[in-house]
C-alpha positions in Angstrom: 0.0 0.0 0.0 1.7 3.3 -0.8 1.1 6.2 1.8 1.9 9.2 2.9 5.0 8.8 5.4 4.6 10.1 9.1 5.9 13.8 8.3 3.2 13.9 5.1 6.0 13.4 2.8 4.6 11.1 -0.1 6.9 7.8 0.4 7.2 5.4 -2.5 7.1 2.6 0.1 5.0 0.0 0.9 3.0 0.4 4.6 4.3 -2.3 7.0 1.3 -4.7 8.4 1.0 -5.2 12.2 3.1 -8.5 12.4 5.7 -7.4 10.5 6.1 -4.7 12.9 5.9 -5.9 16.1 8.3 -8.4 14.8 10.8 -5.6 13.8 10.3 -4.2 17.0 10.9 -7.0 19.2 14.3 -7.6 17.0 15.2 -4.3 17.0 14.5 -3.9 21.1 17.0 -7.3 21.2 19.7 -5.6 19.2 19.1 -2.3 21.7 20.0 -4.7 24.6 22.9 -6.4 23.5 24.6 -2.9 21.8 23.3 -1.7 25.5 25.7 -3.9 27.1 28.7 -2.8 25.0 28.6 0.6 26.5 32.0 1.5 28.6 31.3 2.3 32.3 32.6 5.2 32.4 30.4 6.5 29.7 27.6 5.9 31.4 28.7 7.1 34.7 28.8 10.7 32.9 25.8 12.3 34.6 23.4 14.6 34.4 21.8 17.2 36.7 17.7 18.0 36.1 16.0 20.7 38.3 14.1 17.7 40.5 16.9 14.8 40.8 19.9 13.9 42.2 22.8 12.9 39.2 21.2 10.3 37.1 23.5 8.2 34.4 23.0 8.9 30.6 21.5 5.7 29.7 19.4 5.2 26.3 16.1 5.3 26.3 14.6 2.4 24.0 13.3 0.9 27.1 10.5 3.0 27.7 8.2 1.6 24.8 6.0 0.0 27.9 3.8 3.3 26.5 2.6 1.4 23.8 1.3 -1.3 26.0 -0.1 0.9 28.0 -2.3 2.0 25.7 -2.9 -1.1 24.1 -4.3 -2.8 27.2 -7.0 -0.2 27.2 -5.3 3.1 28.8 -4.3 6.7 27.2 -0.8 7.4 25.3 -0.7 10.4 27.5 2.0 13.2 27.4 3.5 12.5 30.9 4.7 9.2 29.2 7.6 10.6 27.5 8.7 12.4 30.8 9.5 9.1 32.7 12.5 8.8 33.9 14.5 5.3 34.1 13.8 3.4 37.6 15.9 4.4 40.7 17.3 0.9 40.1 18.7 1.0 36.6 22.2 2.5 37.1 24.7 0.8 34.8 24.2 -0.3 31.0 23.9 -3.9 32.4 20.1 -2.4 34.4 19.1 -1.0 30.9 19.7 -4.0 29.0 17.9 -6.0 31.4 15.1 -3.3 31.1 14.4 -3.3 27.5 14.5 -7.2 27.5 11.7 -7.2 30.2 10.2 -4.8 27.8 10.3 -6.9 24.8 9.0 -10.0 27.1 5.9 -7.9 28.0 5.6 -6.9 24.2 5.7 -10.7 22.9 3.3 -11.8 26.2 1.1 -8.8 24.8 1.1 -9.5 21.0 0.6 -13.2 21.4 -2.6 -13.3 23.4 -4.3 -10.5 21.6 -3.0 -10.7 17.7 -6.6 -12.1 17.0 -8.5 -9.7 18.9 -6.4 -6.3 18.0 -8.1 -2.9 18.7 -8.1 -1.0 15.2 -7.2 2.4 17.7 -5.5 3.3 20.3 -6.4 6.7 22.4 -3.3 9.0 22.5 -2.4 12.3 23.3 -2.1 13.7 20.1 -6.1 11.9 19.2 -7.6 9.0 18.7 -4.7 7.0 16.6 -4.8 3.8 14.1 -2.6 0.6 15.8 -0.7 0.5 12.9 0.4 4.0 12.9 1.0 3.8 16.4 2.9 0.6 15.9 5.2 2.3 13.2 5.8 5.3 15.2 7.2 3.0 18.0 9.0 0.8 15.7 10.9 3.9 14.2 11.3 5.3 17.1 13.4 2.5 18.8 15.2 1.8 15.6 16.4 5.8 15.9 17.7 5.2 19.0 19.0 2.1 18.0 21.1 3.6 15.5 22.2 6.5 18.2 23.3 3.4 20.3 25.7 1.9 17.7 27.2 5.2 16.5 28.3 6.0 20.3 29.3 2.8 20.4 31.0 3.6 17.0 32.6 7.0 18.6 34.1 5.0 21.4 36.2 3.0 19.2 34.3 -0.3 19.2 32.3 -2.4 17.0 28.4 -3.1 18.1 27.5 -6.7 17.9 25.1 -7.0 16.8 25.2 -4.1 14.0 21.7 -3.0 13.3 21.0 -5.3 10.2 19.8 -2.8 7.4 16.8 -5.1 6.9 15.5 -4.3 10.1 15.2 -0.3 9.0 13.9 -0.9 5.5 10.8 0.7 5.0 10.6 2.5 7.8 10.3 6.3 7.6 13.4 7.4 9.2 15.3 10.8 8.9 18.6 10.3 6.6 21.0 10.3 9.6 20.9 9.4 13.2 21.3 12.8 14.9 18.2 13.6 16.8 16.5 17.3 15.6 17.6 20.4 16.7 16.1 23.2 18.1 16.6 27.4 19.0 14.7 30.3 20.0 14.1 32.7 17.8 12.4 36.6 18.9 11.6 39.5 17.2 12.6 43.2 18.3 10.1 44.0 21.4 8.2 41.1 20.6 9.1 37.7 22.8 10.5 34.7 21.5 9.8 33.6 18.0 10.7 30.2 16.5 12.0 29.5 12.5 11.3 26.4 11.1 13.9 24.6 8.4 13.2 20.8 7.3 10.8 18.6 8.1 12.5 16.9 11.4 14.1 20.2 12.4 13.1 22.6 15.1 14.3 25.6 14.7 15.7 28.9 16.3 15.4 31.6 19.0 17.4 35.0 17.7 19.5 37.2 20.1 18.6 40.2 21.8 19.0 44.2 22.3 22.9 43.8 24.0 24.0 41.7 21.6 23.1 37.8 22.8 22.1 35.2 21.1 20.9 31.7 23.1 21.0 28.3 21.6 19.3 25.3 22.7 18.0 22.1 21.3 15.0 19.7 21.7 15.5 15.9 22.1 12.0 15.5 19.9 10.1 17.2 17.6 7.0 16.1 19.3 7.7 16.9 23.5 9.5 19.6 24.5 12.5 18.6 26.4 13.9 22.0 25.7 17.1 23.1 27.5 19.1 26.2 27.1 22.9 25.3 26.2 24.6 28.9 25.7 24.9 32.3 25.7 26.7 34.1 22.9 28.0 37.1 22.4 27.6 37.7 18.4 26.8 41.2 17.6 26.7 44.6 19.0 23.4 45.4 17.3 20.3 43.2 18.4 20.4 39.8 16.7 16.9 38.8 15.2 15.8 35.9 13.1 17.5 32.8 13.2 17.8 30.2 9.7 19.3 26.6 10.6 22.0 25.3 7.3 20.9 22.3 5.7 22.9 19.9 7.7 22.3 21.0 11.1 25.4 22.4 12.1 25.4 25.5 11.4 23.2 28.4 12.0 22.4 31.9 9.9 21.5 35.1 12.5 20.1 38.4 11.1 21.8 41.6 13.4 18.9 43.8 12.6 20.3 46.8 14.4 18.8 49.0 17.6 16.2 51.9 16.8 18.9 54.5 16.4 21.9 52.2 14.9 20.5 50.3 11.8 22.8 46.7 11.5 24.3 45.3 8.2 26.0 42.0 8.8 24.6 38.7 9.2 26.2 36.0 11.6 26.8 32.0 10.8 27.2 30.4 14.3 28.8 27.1 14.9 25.7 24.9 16.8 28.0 22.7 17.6 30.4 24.3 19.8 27.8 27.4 20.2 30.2 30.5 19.0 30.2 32.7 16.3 32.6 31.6 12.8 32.2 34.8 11.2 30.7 37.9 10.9 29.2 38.8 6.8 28.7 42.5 5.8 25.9 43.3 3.9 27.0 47.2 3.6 25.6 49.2 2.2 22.2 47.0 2.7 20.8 47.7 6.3 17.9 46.2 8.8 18.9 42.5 7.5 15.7 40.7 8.8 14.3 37.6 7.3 16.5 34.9 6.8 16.4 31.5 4.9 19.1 28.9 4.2 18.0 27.3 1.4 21.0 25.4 0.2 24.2 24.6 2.0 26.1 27.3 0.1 23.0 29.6 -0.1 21.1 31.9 2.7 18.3 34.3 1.7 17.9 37.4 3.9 15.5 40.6 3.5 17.0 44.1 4.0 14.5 46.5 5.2 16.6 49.5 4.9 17.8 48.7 1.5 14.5 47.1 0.2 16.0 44.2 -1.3 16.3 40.4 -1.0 19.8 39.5 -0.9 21.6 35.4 -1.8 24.5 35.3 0.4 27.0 32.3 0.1 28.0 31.7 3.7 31.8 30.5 3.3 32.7 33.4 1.9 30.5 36.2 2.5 30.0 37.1 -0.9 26.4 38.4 -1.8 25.7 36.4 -4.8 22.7 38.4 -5.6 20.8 41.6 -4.9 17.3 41.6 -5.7 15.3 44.9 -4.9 11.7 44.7 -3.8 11.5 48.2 -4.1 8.7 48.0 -1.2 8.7 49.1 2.1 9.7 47.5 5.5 10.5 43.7 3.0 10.4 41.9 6.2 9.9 38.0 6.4 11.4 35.3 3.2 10.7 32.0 2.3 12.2 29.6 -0.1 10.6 27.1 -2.7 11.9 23.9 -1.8 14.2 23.4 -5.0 15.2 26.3 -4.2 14.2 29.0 -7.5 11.8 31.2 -5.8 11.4 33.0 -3.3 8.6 35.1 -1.6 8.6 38.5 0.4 6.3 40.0 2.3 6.7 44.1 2.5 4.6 45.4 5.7 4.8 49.0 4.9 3.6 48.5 1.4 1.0 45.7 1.9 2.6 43.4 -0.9 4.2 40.0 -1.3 6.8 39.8 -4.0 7.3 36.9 -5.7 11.0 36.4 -7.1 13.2 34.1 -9.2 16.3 33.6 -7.5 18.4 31.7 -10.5 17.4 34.1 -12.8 18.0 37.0 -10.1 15.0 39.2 -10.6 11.9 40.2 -9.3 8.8 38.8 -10.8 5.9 40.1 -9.3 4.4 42.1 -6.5 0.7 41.1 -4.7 -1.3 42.9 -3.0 -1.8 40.5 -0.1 -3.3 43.5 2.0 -2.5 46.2 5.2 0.4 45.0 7.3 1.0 41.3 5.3 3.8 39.8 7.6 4.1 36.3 8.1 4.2 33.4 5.1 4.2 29.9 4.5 3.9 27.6 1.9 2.2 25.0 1.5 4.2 21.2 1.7 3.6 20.6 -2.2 4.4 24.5 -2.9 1.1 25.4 -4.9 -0.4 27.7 -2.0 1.4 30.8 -0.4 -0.8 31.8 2.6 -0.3 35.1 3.7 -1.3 36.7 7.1 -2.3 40.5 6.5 -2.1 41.7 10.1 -3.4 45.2 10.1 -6.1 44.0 7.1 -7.1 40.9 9.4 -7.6 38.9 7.0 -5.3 35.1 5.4 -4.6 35.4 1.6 -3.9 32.7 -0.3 -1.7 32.8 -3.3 -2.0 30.1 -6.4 2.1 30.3 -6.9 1.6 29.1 -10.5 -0.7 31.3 -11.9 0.7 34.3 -9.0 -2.7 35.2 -8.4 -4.5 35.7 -5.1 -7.0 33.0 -4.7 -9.0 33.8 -1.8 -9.2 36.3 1.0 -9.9 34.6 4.6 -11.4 37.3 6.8 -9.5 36.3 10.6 -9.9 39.8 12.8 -7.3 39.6 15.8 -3.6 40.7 14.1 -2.5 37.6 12.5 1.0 37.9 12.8 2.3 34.1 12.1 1.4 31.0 10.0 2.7 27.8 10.2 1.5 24.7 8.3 1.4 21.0 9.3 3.6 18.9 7.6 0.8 16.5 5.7 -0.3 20.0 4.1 -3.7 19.6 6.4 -3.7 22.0 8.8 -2.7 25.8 8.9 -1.7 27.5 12.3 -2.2 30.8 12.7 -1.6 33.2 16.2 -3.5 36.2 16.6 -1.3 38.2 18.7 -4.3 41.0 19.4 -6.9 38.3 20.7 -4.3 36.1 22.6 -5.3 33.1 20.2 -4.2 30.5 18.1 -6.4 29.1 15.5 -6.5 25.8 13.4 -7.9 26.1 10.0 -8.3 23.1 7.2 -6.3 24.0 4.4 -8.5 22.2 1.8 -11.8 23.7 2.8 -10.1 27.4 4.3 -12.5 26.6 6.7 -11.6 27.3 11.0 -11.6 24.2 12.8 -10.8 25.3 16.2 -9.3 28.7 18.0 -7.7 28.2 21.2 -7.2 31.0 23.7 -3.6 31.5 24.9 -4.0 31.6 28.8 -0.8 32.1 30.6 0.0 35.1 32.9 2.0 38.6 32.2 5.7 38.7 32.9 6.6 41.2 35.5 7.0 44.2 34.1 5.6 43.4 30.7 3.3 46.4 30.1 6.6 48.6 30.0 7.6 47.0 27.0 7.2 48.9 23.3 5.6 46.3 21.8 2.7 46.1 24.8 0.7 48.9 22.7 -0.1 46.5 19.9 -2.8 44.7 21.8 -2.5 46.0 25.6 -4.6 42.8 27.3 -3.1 40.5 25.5 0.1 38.3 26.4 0.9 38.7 22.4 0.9 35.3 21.1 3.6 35.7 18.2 6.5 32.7 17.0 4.8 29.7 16.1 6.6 26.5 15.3 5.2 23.0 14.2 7.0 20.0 15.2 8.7 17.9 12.1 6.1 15.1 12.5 3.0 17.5 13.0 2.0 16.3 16.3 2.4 19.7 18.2 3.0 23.2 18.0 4.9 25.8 20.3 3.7 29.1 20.4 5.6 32.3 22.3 3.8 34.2 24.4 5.9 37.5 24.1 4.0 38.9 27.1 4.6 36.2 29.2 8.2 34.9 28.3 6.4 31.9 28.3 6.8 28.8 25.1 3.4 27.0 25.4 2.4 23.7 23.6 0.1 22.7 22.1 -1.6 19.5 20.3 -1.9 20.3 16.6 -5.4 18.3 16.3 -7.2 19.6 18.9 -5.0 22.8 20.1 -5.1 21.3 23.9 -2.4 23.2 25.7 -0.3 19.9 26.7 2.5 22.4 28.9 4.5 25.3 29.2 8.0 26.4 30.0 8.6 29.6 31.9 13.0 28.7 31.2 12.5 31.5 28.8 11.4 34.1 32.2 13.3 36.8 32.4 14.1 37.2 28.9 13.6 41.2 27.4 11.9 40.9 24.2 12.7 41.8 21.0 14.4 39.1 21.2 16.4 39.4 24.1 16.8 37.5 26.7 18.5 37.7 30.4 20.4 40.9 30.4 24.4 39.9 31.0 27.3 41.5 29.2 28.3 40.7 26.0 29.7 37.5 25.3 28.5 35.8 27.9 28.6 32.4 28.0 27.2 29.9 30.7 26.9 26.7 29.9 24.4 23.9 30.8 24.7 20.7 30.9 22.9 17.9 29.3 19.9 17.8 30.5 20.0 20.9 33.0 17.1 23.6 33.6 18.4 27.1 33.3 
């Protein structure tokens, strides 16, 4: 049966069938064990510090698929599942192997007395959910950490035995490498944290703030927060903004927008890696760099408001490969086609969205997508542009072949970011003046549901500039959908607060205040420049 893969990408692969993959999983959870085994003492006796616990040792996780079975016996897939923690008694790699083997027991025990009486759901926290795409969300899942477990093993020196056979991972749909998605924080100027996206498994990026700062952190899933700050760094002395991650993960692209009375030109490439800036690119005499997109690996598209142009950058060497005027005002936000040809700016000042042909280096065509048109995002197959006209109120939706507005989706409440599920189903939009986010069905452009978004003011927040926009509203603004479409982060610029939420039903599954403190445009905790504190794995600023 050929499907659509768990991230809505079409797959040319044929869906697994239950048995098949409970039997990959139950191989796959005995190769986890044995490679479990293999790991060197004092690699696991590296700890950890969390907010709550004494030092715990970095053990893999593959054990904790008793989730599954808790569901399947009739329970709920619920949220707090992916927050256990490993038993007071599992200590060394010897306690985890033993783990997942009692885990694979229960599995078989489970699978044999109920193969002929199999629920066709199960209820998890993401909605109701078919077995077998629960089943193949498990099954990739452990074979992800599966392959994490042999390349440690692999960066210690030694040889897993049992390799992962390659049959085991055929036909499942799992990312091209084994490195878990990344994630930052990305903010606006006086307006709370704001999140890019780039891939389809990648979370992406908090920007910097008004002393110069930018913070990295990551996520250990695209689909539960685990969110932890790991540094600090110094990169500009003018307020960096909007954050694009490279192609391959390692590498980020950071706009230095510039302070109200000192207008920036240079754009930033950080190491992710070892958080720290490589170099510094100058964009003079282009100013304002704000949107920023990197496209290719030798490629980043960024919007200069001050110049009114779109500008292709190749990050190696700082040249500006291209300069593409607008000629509109305030070009603010960019996003790329994904082969990379075209992209699309929206211009706030003039109420336009230019449309532009980056190999051919010229500007095609400007819309009038309405008052205030901000945020963009295209649509997975790249027919639809949807639009968010802030100041109009009002979604506009672009045919990209034709360049022709389509229809005009009246949405009162200052739309100010879109984001669109990975299966192409589902647009998210926040409405920073009614403190909202809403869900609507891309096919029909009808609103499924709106969810209000109820956390408290930061101290102090009513001082900020951007507190005029909507003043009893905590200013809902970056929006971020995980890479598998399960959930969705929203920033509550008033409150310093990321909240969650479940794409299907918009129920708020948590919130992290780690962001507290932080003075938006994108700042965060004032320190002086450059500095640097690192956390560990695993820590809680």
């Amino acid at each position: 049966m050929r499907s659509r893969g768990f991230v809505g990408i079409d797959l040319e692969r044929d869906r697994l069938d239950e048995p098949v993959l409970v039997s990959r999983l139950l191989a796959l959870l005995d190769c986890a064990a044995h490679m479990t085994e293999q790991i060197p003492r004092q690699r696991c006796e590296s700890s950890c510090r969390t907010r709550a616990h004494a030092p715990r040792p970095r053990l893999p996780r593959v054990a904790d698929r008793h989730r599954l079975l808790d569901a399947a016996l009739g329970g709920r897939l619920t949220f707090e599942h992916f927050e256990r923690k490993p038993p007071e008694h599992v200590v060394t790699a010897s306690d985890a192997a033993r783990l997942t083997r009692s885990v694979s027991q229960a599995l078989a025990v489970w699978w044999g007395a109920n193969q002929s009486r199999l629920p066709e759901s199960l209820d998890t926290y993401y909605g109701r959910q078919p077995l077998r795409a629960v089943l193949e969300r498990t099954t990739w899942h452990v074979a992800q950490h599966g392959r994490q477990l042999q390349r440690l093993l692999e960066l210690q020196g030694l040889s897993p035995v049992p390799a992962l056979p390659p049959a085991l991972l055929a036909g499942l749909p799992l990312p091209m490498t084994s490195g878990m998605p990344r994630c930052q924080y990305n903010d606006i100027r006086d307006a709370g944290p704001r999140f890019a996206r780039h891939g389809a498994e990648r979370c992406a990026g908090r920007r910097g703030d008004a002393a110069g700062r930018a913070q990295v952190g990551r996520c250990n899933r695209p689909d539960r927060p685990g969110f932890r700050r790991e540094a600090r760094l110094g990169i500009a002395r003018y307020a960096p903004h909007e954050i694009s991650v490279s192609p391959d993960g390692r590498l980020a692209a950071v706009s230095n927008y510039g302070s109200r009375e000192q207008p920036g030109s240079t754009l930033s490439i950080v190491d992710l890696e070892q958080p720290r800036e490589l170099r510094r690119i100058d964009l003079a005499p282009h100013t304002r760099p704000h949107g920023v997109a990197w496209f290719a690996p030798d490629r980043i598209a960024v919007t200069t408001e001050g110049s009114k142009h779109l500008l292709v950058v190749e990050p190696e060497s700082g040249r500006i490969v291209s300069a593409i005027a607008t000629d509109q005002d305030v070009s603010h936000m960019v996003v790329v086609d994904a082969g990379g040809q075209r992209a699309y700016v929206t211009n706030i000042g003039s109420g336009t969205t230019t449309a532009l042909d980056l190999a051919a280096g010229r500007k095609l065509t400007d819309l009038a997508t309405g008052a205030g048109s901000e945020a963009l995002a295209l649509t997975p197959d790249g027919r639809e542009l949807w639009v968010a006209a802030r100041a109009a109120g009002e979604l506009v939706i672009v045919n990209t072949d034709k360049l022709e507005v389509t229809a005009r989706l009246p949405l009162p409440g200052i739309p100010i970011r879109i984001a669109i599920t990975p299966d192409g189903r589902t647009a998210l939009v926040t409405c920073a003046g009614t403190a909202e986010v809403v869900a609507l069905d891309v096919a029909t452009r009808s609103e499924r549901v709106r969810r209000r978004v109820d956390v408290p003011k930061a101290p102090g927040a009513d001082q900020r500039p951007l507190a005029r926009l909507a003043p009893d509203s905590v200013l809902p603004i970056g929006l971020l959908v995980s890479g598998d479409g399960v959930s969705a982060f929203v920033a509550a610029t008033m409150g310093d607060v990321v909240v969650q939420f479940a794409t299907g039903s918009l129920e708020p599954l948590r919130h992290d205040r780690r962001w507290r403190g932080t003075r938006w445009p994108g700042s965060h905790r004032r320190a002086a420049e450059g500095d640097l504190p690192r956390l560990r794995a695993g820590a809680r600023p």
